[in-house]
C-alpha positions in Angstrom: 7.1 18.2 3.4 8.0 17.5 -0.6 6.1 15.0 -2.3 8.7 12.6 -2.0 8.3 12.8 2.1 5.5 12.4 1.9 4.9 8.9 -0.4 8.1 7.6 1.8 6.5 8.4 5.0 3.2 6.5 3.5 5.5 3.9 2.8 6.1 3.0 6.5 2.6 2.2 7.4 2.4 0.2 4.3 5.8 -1.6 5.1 3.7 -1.9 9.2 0.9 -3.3 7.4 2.9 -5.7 5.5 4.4 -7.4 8.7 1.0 -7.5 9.8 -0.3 -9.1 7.0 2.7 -11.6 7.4 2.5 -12.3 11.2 -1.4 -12.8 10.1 -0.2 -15.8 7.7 2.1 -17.2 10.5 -0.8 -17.4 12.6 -3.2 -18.9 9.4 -0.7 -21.5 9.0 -0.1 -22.8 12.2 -3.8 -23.2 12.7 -4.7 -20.0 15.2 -8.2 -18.0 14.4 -7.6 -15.0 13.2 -10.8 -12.4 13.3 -12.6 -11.9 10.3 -12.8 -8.3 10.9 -9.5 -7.9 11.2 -8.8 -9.3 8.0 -11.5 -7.0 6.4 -9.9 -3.9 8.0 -6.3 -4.8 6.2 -8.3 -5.4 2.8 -9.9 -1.8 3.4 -6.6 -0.2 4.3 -5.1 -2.1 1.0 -7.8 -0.6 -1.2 -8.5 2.6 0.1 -5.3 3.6 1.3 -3.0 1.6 -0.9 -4.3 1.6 -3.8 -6.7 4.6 -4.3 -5.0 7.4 -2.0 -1.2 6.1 -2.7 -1.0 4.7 -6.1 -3.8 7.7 -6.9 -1.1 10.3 -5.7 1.5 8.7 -7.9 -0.6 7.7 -11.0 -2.4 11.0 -10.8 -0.4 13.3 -10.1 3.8 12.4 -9.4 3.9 10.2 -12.7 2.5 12.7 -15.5 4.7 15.7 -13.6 7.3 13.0 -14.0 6.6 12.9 -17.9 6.3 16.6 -18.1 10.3 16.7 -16.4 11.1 14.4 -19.1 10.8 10.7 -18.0 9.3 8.4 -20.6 6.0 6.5 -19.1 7.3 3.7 -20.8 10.5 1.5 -21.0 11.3 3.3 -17.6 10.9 3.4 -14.0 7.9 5.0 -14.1 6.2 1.8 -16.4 7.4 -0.9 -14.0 5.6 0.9 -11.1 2.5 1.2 -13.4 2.9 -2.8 -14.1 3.3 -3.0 -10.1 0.5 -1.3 -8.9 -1.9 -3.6 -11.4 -0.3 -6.6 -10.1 -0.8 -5.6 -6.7 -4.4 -4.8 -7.1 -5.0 -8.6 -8.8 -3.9 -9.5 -5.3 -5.8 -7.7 -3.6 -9.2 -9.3 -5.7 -8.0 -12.7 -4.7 -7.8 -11.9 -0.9 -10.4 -10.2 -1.3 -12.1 -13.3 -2.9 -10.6 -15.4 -0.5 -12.1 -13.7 2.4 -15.7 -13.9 1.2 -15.0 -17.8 1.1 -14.0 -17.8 3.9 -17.3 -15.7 5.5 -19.3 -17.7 3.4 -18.4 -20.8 5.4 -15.1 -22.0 3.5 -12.3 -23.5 5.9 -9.7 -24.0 3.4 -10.1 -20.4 2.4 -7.9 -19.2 5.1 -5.2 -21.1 4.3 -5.4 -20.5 0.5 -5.1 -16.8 1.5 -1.8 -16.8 2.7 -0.5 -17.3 -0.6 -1.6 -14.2 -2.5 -1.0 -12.0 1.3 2.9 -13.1 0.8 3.2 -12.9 -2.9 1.6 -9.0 -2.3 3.8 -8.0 0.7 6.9 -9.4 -1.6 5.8 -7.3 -4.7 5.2 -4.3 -2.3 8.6 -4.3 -0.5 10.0 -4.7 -3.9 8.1 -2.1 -5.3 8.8 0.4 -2.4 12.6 -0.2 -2.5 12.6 0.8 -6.1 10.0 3.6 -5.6 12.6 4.8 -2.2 15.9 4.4 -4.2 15.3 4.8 -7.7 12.2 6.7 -8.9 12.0 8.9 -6.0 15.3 10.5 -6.3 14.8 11.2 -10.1 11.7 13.1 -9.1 13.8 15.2 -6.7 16.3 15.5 -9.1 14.1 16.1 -12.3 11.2 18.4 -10.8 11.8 21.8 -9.9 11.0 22.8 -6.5 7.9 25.0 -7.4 6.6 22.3 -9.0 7.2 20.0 -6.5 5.5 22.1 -4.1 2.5 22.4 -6.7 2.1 19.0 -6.4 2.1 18.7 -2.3 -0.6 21.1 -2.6 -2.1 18.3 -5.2 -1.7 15.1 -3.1 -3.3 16.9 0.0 -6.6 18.0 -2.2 -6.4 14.6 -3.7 -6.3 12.9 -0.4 -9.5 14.6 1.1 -11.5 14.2 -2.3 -10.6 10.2 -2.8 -10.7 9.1 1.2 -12.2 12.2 3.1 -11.0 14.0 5.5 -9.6 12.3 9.0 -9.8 8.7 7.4 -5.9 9.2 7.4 -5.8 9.4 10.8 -8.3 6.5 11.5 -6.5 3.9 9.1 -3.0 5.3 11.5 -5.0 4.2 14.1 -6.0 0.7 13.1 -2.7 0.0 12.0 -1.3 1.1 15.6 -3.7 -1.7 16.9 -3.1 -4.2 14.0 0.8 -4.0 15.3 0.4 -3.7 19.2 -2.0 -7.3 18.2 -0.2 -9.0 16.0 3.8 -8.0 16.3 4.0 -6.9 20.0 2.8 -9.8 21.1 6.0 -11.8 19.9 8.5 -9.5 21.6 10.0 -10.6 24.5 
């Protein structure tokens, strides 16, 4: 699998994640409970999968290979995804924040949370649209193939040092439950 397979196939359990995250607000707003832990579990898979495995892989290791082919980090693709990732993670501090208000006995909490949850899973379906069909295919294009399988080698050493090994596979499995919960349960 080239790098490039690999982000995009990353990409579909963050997109899985995101409808989650959305059928979560639905519920918020209409008034349903929604489990803390639940909630807790999406905020880990956004930090630790998201931001630190993900964005690590790109900031680490796709973008400077990126700058080596030839791409400016700035006034390009490359700097809009840096800008992306940063607003992302304020997002994630104010669910996060959120959250705790809410564990810490704060009803209106909930409700307030469905704000930043939206404006992230907008940003991030934006951002991976741009990443899929625009920076992507200037990294196929731009870094030779040896490289490119330099840097698979790279994002798979990465992955084990930043979120251990099988923690792939466990965050897969929450997210298989997260959508048999909250999006199979609205189809007819």
């Amino acid at each position: 699998m080239t790098p490039t397979e690999e982000l995009r196939a990353e990409h579909e359990g963050i997109l899985l994640v995101l409808d989650v995250l959305e059928k979560i607000s639905e519920k918020i707003l209409a008034g349903e409970t929604v489990p803390t832990d639940h909630l807790r579990q999406i905020l880990e898979f956004l930090r630790v999968f998201v931001d630190q495995c993900h964005h690590g892989k790109e900031e680490d290791i796709l973008f400077p290979a990126l700058e080596e082919a030839g791409i400016p980090r700035q006034g390009g693709p490359i700097g809009v995804m840096l800008s992306e990732h940063d607003r992302g993670r304020n997002f994630i501090r104010d669910i996060a924040r959120l959250i705790e208000a809410h564990e810490s006995g704060n009803p209106e909490s909930l409700v307030l949370l469905t704000t930043p949850v939206l404006q992230y899973a907008d940003l991030l379906r934006s951002h991976i649209w741009k990443e899929n069909n625009v920076l992507f295919p200037i990294a196929e294009d731009k870094i030779r193939p040896e490289k490119q399988e330099s840097i698979a080698n790279e994002f798979e050493k990465f992955e084990k040092e930043k979120i251990g090994p099988g923690r792939h596979e466990e965050f897969h499995a929450m997210l298989d439950n997260m959508a048999r919960t909250y999006l199979e349960e609205t189809k007819p």
